[in-house]
N, C-alpha and C positions, 0 to 999 in steps of 0.2 A: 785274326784277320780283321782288318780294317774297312769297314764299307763306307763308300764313297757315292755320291749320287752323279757327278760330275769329274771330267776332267781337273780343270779347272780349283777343285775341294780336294783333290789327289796334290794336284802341284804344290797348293797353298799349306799343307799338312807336309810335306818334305819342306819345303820354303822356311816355315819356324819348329822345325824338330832340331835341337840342341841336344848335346852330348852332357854328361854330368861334369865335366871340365867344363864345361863353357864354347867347348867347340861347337865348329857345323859339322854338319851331316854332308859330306858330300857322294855324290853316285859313282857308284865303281860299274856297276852292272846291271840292266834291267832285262826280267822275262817276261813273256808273256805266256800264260798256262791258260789249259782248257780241261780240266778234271771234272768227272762226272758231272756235265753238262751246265759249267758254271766256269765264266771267266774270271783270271785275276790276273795282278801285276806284280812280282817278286822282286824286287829290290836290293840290292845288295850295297851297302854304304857300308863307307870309313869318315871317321873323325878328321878335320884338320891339325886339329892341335896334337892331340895325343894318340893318332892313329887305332883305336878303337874300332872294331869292325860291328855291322849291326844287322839284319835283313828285317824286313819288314813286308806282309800281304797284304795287298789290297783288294778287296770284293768290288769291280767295278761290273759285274754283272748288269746294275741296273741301268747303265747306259753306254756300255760296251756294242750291243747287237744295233741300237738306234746309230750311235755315232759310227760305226763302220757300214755301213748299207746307206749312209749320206753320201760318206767319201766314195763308195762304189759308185752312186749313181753321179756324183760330182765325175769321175773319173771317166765314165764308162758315155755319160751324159744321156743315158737312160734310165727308165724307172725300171725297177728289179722289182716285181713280183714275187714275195716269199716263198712262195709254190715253187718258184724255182723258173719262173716264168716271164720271158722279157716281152714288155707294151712300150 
């Protein structure tokens, strides 16, 4: 697993991940997982060149719960109390 502090240091780590050919990585599929109380990002790539298949996880725990409760309250345009509780 690959932790990640940021969006952002997720993209830029698929961005220049190269295959042993010299190909890219590109995305065939992404999931999002919630296993014993810890987010991550599943990936599933192929090569360009030489079609290569690869998966890769990512630990983006540490700003996964931050950056989804922005978008809510971006979305929502209220502040979400983690209580569970709208002010």
């Amino acid at each position: 697993m690959i932790k990640v502090n940021n969006r952002k240091e997720q993209t830029n780590y698929l961005k220049n991940l190269k295959c042993e050919c010299g190909g890219n990585f590109l995305e065939l599929e992404k999931f999002h997982n919630y296993i014993d109380g810890g987010h991550s990002d599943l990936y599933k790539l192929f090569c360009d060149e030489c079609n290569t298949r690869k998966e890769l996880v990512f630990d983006i725990d540490s700003y996964f719960t931050k950056e989804f409760l922005e978008t809510f309250n971006k979305f929502y345009k209220k502040k979400y109390d983690p209580r569970h509780k709208f002010i």
